[in-house]
C-alpha positions as a LaTeX table, in Angstrom:
\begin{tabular}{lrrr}
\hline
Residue & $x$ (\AA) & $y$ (\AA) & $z$ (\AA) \\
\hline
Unk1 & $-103.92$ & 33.20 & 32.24 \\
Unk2 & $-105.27$ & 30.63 & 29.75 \\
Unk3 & $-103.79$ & 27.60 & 32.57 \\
Unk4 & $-105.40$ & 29.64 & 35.38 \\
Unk5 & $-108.79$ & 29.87 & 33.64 \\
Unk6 & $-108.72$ & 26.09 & 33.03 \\
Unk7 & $-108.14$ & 25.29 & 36.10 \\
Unk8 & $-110.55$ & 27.39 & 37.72 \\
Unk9 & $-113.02$ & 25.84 & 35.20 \\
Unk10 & $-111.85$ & 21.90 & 36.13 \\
Unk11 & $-110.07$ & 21.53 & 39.28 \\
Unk12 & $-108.71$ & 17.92 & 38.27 \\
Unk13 & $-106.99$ & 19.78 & 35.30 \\
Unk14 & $-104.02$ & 19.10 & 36.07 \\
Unk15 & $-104.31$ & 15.42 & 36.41 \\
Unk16 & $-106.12$ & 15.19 & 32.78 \\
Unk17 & $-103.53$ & 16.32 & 30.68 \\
Unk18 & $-102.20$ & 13.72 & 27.80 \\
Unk19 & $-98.94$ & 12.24 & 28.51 \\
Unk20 & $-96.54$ & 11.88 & 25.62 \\
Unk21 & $-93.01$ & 10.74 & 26.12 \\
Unk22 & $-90.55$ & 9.51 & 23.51 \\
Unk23 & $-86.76$ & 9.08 & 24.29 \\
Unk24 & $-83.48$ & 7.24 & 23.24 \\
Unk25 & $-80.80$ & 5.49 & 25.63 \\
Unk26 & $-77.70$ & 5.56 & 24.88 \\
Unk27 & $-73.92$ & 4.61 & 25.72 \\
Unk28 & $-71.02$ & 6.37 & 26.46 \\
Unk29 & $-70.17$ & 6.78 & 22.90 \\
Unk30 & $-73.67$ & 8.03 & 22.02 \\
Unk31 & $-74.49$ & 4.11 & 20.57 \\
Unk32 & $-78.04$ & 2.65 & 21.17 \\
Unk33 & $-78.47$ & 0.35 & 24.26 \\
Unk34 & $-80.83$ & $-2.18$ & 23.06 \\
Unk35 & $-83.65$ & $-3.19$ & 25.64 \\
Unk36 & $-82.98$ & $-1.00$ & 28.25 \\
Unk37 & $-85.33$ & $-1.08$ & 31.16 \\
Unk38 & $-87.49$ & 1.66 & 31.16 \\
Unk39 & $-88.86$ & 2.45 & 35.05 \\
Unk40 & $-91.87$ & 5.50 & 35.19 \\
Unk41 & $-93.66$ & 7.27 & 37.62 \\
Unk42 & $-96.80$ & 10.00 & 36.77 \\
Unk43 & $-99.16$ & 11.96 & 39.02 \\
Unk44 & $-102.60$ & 11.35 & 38.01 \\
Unk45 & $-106.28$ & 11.13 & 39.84 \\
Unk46 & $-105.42$ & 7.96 & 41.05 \\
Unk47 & $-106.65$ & 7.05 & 44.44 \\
Unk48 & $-102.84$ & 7.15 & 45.87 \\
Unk49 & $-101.59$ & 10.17 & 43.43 \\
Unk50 & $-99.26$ & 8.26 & 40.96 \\
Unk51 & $-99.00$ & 5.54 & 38.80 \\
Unk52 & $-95.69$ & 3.18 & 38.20 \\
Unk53 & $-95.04$ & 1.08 & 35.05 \\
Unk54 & $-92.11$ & $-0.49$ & 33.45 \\
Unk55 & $-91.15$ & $-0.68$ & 29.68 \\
Unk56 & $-88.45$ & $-1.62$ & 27.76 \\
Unk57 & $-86.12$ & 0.42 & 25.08 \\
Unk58 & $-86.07$ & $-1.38$ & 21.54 \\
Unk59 & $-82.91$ & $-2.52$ & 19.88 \\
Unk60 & $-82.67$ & 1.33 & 18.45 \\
Unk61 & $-82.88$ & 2.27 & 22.60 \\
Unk62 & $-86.13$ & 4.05 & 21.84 \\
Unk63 & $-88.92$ & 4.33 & 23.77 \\
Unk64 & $-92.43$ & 5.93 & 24.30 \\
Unk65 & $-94.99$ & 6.58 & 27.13 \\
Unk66 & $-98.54$ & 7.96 & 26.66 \\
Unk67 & $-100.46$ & 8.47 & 29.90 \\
Unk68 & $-102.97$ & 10.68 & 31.04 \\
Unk69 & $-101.58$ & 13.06 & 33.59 \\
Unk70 & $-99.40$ & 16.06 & 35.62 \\
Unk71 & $-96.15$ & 15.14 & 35.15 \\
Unk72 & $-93.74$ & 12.22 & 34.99 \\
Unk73 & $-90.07$ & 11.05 & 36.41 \\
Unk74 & $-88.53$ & 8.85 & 34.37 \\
Unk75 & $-85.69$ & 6.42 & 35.47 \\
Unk76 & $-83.31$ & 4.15 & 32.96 \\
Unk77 & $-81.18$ & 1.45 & 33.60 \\
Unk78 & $-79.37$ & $-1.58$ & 32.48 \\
Unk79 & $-77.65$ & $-4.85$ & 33.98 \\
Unk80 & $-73.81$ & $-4.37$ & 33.19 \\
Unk81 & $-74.36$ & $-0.49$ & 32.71 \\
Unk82 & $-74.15$ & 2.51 & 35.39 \\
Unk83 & $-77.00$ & 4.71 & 35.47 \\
Unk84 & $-76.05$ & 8.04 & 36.88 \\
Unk85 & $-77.36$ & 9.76 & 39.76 \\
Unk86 & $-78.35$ & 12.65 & 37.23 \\
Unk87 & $-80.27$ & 9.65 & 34.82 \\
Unk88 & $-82.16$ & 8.85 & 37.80 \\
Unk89 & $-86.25$ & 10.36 & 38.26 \\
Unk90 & $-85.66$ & 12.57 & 35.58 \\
Unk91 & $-88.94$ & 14.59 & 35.47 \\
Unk92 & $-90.60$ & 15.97 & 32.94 \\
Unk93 & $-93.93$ & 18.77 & 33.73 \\
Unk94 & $-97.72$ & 18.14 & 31.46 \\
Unk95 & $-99.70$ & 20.81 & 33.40 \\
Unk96 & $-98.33$ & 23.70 & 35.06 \\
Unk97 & $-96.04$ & 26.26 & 32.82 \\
Unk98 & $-95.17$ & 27.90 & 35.99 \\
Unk99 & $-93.19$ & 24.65 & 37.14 \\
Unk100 & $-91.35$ & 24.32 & 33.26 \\
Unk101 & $-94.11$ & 22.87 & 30.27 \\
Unk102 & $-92.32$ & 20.20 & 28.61 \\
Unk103 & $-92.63$ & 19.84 & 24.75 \\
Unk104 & $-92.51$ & 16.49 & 23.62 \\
Unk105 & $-91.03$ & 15.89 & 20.29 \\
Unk106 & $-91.17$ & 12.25 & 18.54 \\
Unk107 & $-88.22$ & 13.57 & 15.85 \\
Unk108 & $-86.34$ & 14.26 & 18.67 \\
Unk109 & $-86.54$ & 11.85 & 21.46 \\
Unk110 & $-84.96$ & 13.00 & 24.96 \\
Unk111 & $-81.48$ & 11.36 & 25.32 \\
Unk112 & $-81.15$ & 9.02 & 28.18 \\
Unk113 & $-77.04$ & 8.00 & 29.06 \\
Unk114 & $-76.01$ & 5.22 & 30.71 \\
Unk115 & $-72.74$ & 3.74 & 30.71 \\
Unk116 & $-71.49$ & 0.53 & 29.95 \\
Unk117 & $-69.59$ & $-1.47$ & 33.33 \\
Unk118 & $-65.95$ & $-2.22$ & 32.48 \\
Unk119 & $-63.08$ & $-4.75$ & 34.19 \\
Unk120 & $-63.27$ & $-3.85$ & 38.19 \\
Unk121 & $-60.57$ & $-4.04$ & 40.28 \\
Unk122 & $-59.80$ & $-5.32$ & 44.10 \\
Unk123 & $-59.67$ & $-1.46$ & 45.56 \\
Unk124 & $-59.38$ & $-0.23$ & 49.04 \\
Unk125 & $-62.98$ & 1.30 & 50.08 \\
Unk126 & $-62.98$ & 3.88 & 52.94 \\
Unk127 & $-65.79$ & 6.60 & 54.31 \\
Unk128 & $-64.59$ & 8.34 & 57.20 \\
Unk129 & $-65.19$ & 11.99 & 58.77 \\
Unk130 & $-61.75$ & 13.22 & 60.25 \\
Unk131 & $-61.37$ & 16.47 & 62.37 \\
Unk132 & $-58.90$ & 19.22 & 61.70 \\
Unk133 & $-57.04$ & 22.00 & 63.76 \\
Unk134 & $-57.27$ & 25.28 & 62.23 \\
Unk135 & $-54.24$ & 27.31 & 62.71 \\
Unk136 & $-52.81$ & 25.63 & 59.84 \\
Unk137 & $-50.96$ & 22.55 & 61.31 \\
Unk138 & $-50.56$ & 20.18 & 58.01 \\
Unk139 & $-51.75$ & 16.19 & 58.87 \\
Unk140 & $-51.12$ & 13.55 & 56.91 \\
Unk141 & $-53.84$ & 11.18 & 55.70 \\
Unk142 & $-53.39$ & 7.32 & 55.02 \\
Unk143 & $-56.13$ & 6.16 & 52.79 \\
Unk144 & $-54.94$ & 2.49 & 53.34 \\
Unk145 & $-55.91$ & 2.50 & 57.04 \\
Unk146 & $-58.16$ & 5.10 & 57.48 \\
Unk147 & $-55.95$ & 7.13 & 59.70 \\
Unk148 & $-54.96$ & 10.62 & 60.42 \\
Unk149 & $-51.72$ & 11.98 & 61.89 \\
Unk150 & $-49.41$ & 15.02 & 62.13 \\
Unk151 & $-46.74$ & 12.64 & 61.20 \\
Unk152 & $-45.68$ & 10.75 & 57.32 \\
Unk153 & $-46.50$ & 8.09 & 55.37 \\
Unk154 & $-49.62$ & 9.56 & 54.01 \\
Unk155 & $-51.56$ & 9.39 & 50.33 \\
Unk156 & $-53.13$ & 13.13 & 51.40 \\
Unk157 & $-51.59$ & 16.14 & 53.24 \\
Unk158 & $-54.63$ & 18.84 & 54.77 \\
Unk159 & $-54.32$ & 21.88 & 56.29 \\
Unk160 & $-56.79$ & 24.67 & 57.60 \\
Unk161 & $-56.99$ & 28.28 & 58.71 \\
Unk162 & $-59.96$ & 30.08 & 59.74 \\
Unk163 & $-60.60$ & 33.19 & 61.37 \\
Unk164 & $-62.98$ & 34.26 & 63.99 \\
Unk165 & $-66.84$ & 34.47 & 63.22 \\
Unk166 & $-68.40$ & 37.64 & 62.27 \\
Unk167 & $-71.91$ & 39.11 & 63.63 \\
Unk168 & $-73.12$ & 37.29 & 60.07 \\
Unk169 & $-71.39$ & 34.17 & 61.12 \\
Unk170 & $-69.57$ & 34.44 & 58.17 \\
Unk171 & $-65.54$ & 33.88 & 58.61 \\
Unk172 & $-62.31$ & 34.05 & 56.69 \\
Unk173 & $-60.94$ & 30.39 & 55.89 \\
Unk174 & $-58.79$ & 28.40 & 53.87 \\
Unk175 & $-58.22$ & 24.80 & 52.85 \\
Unk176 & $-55.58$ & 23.10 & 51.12 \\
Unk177 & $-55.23$ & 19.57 & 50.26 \\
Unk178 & $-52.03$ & 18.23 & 48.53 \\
Unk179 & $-50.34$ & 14.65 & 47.72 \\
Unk180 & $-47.14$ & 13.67 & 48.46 \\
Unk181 & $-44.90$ & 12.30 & 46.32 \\
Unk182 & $-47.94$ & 12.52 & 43.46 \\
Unk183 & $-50.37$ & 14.99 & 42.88 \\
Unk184 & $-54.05$ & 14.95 & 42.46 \\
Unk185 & $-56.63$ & 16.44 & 39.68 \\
Unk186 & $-59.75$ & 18.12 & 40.44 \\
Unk187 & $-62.89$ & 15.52 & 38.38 \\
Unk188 & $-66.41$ & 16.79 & 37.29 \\
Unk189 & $-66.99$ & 13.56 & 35.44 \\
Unk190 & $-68.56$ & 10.28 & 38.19 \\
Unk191 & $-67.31$ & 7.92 & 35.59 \\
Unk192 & $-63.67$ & 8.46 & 35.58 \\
Unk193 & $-62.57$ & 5.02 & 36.66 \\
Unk194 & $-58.69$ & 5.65 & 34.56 \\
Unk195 & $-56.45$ & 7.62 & 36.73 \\
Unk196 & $-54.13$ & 9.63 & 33.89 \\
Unk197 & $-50.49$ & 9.03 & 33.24 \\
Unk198 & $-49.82$ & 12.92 & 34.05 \\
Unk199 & $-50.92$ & 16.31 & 34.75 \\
Unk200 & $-51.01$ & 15.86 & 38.48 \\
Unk201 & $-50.73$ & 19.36 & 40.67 \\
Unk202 & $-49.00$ & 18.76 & 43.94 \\
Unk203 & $-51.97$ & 20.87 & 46.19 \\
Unk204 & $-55.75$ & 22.49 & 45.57 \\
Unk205 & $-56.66$ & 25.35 & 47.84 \\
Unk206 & $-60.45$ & 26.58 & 48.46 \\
Unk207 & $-60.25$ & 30.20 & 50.08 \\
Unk208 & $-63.23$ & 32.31 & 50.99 \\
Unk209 & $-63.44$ & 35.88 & 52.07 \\
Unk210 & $-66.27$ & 37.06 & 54.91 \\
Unk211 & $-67.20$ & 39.69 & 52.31 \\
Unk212 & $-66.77$ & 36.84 & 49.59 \\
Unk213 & $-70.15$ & 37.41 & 47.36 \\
Unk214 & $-70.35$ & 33.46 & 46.93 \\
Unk215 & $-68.99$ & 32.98 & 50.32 \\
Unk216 & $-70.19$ & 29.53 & 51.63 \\
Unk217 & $-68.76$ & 27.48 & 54.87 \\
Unk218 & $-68.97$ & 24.08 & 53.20 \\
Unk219 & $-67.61$ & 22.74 & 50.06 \\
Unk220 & $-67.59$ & 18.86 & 47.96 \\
Unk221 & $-64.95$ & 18.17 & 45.23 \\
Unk222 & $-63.73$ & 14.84 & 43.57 \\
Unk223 & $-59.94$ & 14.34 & 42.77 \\
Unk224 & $-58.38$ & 11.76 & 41.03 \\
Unk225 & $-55.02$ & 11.34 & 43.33 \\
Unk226 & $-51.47$ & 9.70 & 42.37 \\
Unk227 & $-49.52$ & 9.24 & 45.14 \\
Unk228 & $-46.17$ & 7.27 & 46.87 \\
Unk229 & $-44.75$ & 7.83 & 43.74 \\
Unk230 & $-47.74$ & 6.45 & 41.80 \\
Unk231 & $-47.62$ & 3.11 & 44.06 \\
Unk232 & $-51.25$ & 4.20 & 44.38 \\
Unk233 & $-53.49$ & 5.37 & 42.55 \\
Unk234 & $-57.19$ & 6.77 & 43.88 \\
Unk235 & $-60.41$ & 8.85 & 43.56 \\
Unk236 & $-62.00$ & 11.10 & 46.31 \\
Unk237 & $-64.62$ & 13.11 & 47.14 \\
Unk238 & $-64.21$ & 15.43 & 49.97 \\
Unk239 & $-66.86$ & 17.55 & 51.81 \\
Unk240 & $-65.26$ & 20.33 & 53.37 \\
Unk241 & $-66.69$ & 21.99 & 56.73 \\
Unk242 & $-64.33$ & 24.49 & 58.04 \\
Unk243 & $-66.13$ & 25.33 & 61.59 \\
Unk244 & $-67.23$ & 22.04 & 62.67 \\
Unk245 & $-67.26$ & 21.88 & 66.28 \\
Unk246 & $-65.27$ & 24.53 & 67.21 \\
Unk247 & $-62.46$ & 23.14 & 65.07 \\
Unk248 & $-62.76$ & 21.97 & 61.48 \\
Unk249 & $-63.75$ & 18.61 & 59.73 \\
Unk250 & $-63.33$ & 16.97 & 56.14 \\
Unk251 & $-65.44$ & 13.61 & 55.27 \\
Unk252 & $-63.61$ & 11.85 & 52.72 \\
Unk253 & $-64.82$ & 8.99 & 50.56 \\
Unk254 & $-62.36$ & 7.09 & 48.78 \\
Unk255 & $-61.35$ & 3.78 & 45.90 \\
Unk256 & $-58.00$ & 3.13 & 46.40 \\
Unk257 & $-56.04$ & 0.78 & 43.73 \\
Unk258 & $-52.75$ & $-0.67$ & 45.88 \\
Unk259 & $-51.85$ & $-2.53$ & 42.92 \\
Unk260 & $-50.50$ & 0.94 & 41.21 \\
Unk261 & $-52.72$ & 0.17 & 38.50 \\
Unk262 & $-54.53$ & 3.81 & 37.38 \\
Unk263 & $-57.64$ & 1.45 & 36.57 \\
Unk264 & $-60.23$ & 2.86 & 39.47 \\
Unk265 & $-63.76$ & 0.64 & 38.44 \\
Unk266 & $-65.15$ & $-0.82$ & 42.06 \\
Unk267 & $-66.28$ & $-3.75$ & 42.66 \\
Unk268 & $-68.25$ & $-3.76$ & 45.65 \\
Unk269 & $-68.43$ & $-7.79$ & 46.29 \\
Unk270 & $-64.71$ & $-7.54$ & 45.71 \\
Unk271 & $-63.58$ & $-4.93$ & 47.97 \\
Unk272 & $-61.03$ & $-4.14$ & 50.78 \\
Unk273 & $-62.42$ & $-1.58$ & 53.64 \\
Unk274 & $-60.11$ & 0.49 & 54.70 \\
Unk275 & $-58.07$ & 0.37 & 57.94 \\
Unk276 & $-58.68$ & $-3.64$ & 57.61 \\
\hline
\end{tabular}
């Protein structure tokens, strides 16, 4: 009531309200990074609605911002340092407690990761949408030249089954990838760049009910995959849209190491596209 009343009182409100920032970047291993770059956006009663400045992290990786204000997105970075996707226009609301108040704390700084670029290897790059029957037939993926077939050698195996639509458009499928010869892990973390020694399952199956109360008809997962009897090593994410077309379609991006080395860093200017 008391943010209602205020702004009723001053309709530029929102755009007045002190901006107080303080945060830390840090590593992988929770160390300072020393003079990170510091990129920030705010809404304010600027003629074209925000603002844009850069700063720079100390040698502690601390910074601060004071502005004047809505709210603010924050980006870090670093040369020879990922940022990650979830690092990136972090945002942080002044103004509104209906859209989340933040707090600001200077004894407790909001912790910024970013991680630190390693060796990169000469990997096999591919991004490719491939179709799929859906009676189950099993095809056989080669990651090395971009190619499906019903037919061996392949670093993936897929198969698909899928029922009829109901009047909610909702249908019964199923969708198993596997490896031959290997096995693959299911990966939550962007960064993991070291394929493991072990602990490789041969298949991973999504299934989903019509009446399924999370029932969805498209689904993304990473895998870090050892196959040809760890010849190769590789990590994939795979969007999974089981009624595509009439049929059914998975888009599959993939870093392939043909070295059999389990070390997965990419190195874009030093790359092999797949299928070349």
């Amino acid at each position: 009531m008391r943010y209602m009343q205020n702004v009723k009182a001053d309709p530029m409100y929102d755009w007045k309200q002190q901006i107080n920032f303080y945060g830390k970047v840090v590593d992988e291993s929770n160390q300072p990074v020393a003079d990170a770059s510091v990129d920030y956006t705010w809404s304010t009663i600027a003629e074209r609605g925000t603002l844009t400045k850069h700063e720079t992290a100390d040698a502690l990786g601390l910074f601060s911002i004071h502005e004047t204000g809505k709210r603010i997105s924050i980006t870090v970075s670093k040369d020879g340092y990922y940022t990650a996707p979830s690092e990136r226009l972090r945002s942080y609301e002044y103004a509104n407690p209906g859209d989340g108040l933040f707090t600001p704390d200077a004894a407790n700084p909001v912790v910024f990761h970013l991680r630190k670029k390693g060796e990169a290897e000469q990997l096999i790059h591919g991004l490719k949408l491939f179709g799929s029957r859906v009676d189950g037939t099993l095809s056989y993926v080669d990651l090395t030249t971009a190619k499906a077939a019903l037919t061996p050698p392949g670093d993936l195996t897929v198969q698909c089954v899928r029922s009829e639509s109901n009047a909610e458009k909702k249908f019964d499928w199923t969708f198993t990838v596997g490896v031959p010869d290997g096995g693959l892990i299911e990966s939550t973390n962007e960064f993991d760049f070291v394929a493991p020694e072990g602990g490789y399952q041969p298949t991973f199956q999504i299934s989903h009910k019509t009446n399924d109360p999370d029932w969805t008809g498209q689904e993304k997962h990473k895998f870090l995959v050892k196959s040809r009897d760890g010849r190769h090593y590789a990590r994939i994410e795979i969007t999974i849209i089981p009624d595509y077309n009439q049929n059914a379609a998975y888009d599959v991006e993939w870093f392939l190491n043909p070295s059999g080395s389990r070390n997965l860093e990419f190195d874009p200017n030093n790359a092999i596209q797949a299928g070349q």
